[in-house]
NUVEXGU-40934 format. One line per field, with one value per residue (C-alpha): residue in three letters; residue number from 0; x, y, z negated. Coordinates in Angstrom, 2 decimals. Example, Ala and Ser with C-alpha at 12.3 -4.5 7.8 and 13.67 -1.06 7.14 Angstrom:
2
resn	(ALA,SER)
resi	(0,1)
xx	(12.30,13.67)
yy	(-4.50,-1.06)
zz	(-7.80,-7.14)
% end
This chain:
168
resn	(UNK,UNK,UNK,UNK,UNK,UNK,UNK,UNK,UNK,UNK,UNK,UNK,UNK,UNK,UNK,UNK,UNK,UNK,UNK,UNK,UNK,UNK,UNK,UNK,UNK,UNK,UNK,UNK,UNK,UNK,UNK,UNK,UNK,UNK,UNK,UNK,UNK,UNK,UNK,UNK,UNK,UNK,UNK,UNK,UNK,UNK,UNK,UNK,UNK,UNK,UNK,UNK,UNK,UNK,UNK,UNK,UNK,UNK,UNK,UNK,UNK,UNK,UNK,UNK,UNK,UNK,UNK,UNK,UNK,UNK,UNK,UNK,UNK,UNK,UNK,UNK,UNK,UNK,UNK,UNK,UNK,UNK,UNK,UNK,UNK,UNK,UNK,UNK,UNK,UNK,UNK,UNK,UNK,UNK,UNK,UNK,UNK,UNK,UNK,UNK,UNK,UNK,UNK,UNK,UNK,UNK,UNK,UNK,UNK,UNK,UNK,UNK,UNK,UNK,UNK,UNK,UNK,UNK,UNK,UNK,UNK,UNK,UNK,UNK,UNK,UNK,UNK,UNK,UNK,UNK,UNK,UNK,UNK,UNK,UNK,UNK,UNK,UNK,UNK,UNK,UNK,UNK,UNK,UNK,UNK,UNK,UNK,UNK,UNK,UNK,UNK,UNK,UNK,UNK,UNK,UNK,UNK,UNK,UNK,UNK,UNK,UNK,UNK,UNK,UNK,UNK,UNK,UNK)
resi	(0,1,2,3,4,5,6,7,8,9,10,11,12,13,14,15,16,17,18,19,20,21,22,23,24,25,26,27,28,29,30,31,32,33,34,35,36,37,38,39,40,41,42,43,44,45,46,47,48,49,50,51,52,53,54,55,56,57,58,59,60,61,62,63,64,65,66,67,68,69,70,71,72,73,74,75,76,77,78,79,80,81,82,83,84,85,86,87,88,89,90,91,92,93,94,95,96,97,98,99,100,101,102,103,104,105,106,107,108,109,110,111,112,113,114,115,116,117,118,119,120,121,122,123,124,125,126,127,128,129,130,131,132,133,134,135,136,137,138,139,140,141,142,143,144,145,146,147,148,149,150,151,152,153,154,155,156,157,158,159,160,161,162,163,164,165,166,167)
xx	(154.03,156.65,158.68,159.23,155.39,154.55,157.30,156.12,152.61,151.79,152.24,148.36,146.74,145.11,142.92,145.77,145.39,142.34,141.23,137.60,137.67,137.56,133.52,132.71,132.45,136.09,136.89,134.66,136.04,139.48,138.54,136.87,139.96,142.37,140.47,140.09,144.11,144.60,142.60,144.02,147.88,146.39,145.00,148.36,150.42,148.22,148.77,152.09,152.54,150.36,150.04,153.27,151.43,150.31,147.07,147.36,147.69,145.03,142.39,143.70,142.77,139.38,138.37,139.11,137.18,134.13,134.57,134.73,135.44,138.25,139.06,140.77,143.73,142.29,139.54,141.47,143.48,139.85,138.81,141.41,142.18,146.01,147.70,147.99,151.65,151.00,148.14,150.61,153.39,151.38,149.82,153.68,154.08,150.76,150.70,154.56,153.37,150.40,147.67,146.31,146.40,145.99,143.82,142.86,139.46,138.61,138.41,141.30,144.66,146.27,143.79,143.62,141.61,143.26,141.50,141.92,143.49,142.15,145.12,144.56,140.69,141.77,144.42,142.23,139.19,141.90,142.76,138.87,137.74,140.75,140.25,136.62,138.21,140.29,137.51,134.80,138.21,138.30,134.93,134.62,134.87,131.08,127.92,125.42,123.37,126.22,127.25,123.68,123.53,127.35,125.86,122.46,124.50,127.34,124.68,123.14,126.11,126.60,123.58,123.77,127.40,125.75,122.73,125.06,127.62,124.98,123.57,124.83)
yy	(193.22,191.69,188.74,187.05,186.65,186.20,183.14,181.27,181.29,177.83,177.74,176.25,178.42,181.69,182.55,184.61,186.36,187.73,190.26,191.90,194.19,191.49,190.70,187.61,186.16,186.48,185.00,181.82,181.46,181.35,179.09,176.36,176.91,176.23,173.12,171.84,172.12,170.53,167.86,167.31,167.31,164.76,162.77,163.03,161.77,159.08,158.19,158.31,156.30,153.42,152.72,154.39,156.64,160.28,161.50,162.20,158.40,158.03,160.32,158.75,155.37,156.86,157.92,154.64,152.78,155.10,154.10,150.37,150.24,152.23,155.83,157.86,159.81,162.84,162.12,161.37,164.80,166.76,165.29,165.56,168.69,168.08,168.04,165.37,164.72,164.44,161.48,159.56,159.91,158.73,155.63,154.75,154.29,152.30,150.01,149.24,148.08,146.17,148.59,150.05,148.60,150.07,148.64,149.63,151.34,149.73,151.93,153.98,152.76,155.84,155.89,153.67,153.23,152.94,150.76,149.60,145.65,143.08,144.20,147.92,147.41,145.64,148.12,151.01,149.60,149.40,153.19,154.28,152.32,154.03,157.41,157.48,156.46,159.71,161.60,160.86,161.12,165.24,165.97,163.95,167.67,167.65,165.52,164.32,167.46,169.68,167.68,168.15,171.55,172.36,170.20,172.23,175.71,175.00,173.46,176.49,178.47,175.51,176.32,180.07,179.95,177.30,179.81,182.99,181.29,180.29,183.62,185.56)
zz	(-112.87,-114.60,-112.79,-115.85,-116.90,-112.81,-112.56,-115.42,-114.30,-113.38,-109.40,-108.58,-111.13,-108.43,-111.60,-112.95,-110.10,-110.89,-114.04,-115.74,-113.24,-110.44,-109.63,-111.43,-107.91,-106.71,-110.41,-109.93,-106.25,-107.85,-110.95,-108.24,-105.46,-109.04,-109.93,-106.07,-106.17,-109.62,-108.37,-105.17,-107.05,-109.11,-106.30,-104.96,-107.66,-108.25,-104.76,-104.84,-107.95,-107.52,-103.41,-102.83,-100.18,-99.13,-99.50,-95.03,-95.14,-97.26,-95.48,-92.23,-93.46,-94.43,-91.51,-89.78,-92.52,-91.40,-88.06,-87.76,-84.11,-84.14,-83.19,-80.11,-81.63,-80.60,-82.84,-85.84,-85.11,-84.77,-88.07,-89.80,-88.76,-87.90,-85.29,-82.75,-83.47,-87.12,-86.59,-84.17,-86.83,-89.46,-87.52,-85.84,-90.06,-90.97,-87.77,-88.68,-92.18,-90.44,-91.26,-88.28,-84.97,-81.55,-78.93,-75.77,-74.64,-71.43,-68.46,-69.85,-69.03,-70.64,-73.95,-77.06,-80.42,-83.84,-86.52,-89.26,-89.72,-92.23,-94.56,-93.83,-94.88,-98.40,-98.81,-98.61,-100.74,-103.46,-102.70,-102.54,-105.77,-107.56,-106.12,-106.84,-110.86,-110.78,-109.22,-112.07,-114.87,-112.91,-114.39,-117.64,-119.29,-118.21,-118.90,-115.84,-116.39,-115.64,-112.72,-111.43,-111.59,-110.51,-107.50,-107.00,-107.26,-104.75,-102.30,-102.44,-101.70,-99.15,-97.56,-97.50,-95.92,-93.11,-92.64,-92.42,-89.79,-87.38,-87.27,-84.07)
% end
């Protein structure tokens, strides 16, 4: 393959990885893996520009608004699926800014919850309200029917992937 044409490929676009002779299968996993990372870079720069934040912040802060009473930082590390060093250095920075506080869980002198604060929760409703904006804005290419049945197909692929992991 030529560099040239390879290098000024854009760098999230996998589908130009793929070619007629691929199944159509590996080509649709590549168009949806393309879009999820368009997405997400959008996500991110919105972020960035109008909260001045990350989207770990931002799905740190989610999970703490699903969880009212506060979460171990193990937990946040098994949901988010990061490390535990990465949730403590991201909740050092939002309980410095007032965010997030710690509090103890009683019985546990070693062991505390992180939740959100009253400027934490009005700080993330603005982020959800405008993330759920760029969301819908990702798919405006498509009407509600479309939607729907993007939504019926991948549930069933959903559902087949489910079925075929919990097989021995």
């Amino acid at each position: 393959m030529n560099m040239e044409v390879e290098m000024a490929a854009p760098a999230l676009d996998l589908e130009a990885r793929a070619h007629g002779d691929h199944p159509h299968a590996l080509r649709l996993w590549l168009r949806m893996l393309t879009c999820t990372q368009l997405i997400e870079k959008s996500v991110r720069t919105q972020l960035r520009a109008q909260f001045n934040t990350t989207l770990p912040r931002f799905d740190l802060m989610a999970q703490l608004e699903r969880s009212p009473e506060g979460l171990r930082m193990n937990e946040l590390s098994r949901r988010l699926m990061v490390t535990g060093g990465n949730v403590t250095g991201i909740t050092d920075q939002l309980e410095a800014e007032g965010l997030v506080e710690r509090v103890d869980v009683p019985g546990d002198r070693r062991a505390w919850r992180v939740r959100l604060t009253h400027a934490g929760q009005a700080n993330f409703r603005a982020m959800a309200q405008a993330h759920e904006g760029w969301i819908v804005s990702a798919f405006d290419a498509l009407d509600a029917a479309e939607i729907n049945d993007l939504h019926r197909l991948l549930g069933q692929v959903k559902s087949r992937l489910n079925t075929s992991t919990e097989s021995p």
